[in-house]
C-alpha positions in Angstrom: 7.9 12.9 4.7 5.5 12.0 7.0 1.1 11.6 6.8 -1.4 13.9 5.9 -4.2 14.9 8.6 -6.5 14.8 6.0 -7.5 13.3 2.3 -5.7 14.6 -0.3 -9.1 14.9 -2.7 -9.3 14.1 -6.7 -5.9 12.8 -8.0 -6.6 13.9 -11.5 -8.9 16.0 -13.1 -12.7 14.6 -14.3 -12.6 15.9 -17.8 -8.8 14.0 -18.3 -8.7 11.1 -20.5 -8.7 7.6 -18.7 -6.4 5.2 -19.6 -8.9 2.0 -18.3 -12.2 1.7 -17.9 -12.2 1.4 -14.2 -9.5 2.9 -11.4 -9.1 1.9 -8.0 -7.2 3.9 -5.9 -6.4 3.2 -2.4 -4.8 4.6 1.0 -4.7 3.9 4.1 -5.8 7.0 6.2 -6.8 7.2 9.8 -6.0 3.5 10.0 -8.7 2.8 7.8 -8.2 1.4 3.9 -10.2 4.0 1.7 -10.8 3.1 -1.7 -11.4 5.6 -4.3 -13.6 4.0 -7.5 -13.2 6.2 -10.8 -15.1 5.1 -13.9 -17.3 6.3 -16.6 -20.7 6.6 -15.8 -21.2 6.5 -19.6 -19.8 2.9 -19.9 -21.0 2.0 -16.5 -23.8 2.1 -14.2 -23.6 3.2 -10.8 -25.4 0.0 -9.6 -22.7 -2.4 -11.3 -19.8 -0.7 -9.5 -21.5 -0.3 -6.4 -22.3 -4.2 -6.5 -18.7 -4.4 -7.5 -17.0 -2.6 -4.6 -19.3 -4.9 -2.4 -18.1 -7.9 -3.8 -14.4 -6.9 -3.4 -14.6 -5.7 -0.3 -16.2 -9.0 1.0 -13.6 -10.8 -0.4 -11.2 -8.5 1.2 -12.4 -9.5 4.6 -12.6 -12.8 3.9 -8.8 -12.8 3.5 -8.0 -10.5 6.2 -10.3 -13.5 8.3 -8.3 -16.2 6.8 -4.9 -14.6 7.3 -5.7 -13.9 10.8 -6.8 -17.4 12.0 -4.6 -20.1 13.8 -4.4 -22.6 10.8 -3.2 -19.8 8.4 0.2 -19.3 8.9 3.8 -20.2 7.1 6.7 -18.1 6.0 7.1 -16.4 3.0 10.3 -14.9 1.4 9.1 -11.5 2.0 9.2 -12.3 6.1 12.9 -12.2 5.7 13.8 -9.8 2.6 17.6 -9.3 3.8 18.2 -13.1 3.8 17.5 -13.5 0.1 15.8 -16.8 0.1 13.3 -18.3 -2.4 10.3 -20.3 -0.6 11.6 -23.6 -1.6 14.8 -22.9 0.3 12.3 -21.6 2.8 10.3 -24.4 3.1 13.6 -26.8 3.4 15.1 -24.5 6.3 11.7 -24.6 8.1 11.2 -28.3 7.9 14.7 -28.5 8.7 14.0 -27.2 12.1 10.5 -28.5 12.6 12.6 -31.9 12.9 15.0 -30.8 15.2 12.1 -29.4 18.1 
């Protein structure tokens, strides 16, 4: 497998039956997160989603902002998948050798 040089376009057809009200589909292409917003514009108005996607998106960066800051940090299991550990056994191990330095 490898990437696509360009979108792939509509993942299903329009006139198929949704199974929610409102899908999100995303990608990351070019090295840039698209997001792909699928609803009924007979349940919804274009305005609500758009002022939707806003709010998400703002959120989005304020959490890519937070990660990325000096006083976010700390381990999480998923940093070390092949050592099996929970985070309480993280947090031990860590303050184990914040002690010892």
């Amino acid at each position: 497998f490898k990437p696509l040089k360009q979108t792939l376009g509509e993942s299903r057809s329009p006139r198929g039956n949704r199974r929610y009200f409102l899908d999100i589909n995303g990608l990351v292409f070019g090295g840039q997160l698209q997001l792909d917003w699928t609803y009924s514009e007979q349940i919804h108005h274009q305005a609500t989603i758009k002022q939707l996607a806003q709010g998400y998106v703002e959120k989005l960066r304020s959490l890519i902002t937070h990660c990325q800051s000096p006083e976010a940090g700390g381990y999480t299991p998923s940093d070390f998948q092949k050592a099996k550990v929970n985070q309480k056994s993280l947090d031990q191990l860590l303050a184990q050798i914040n002690q010892g330095s």
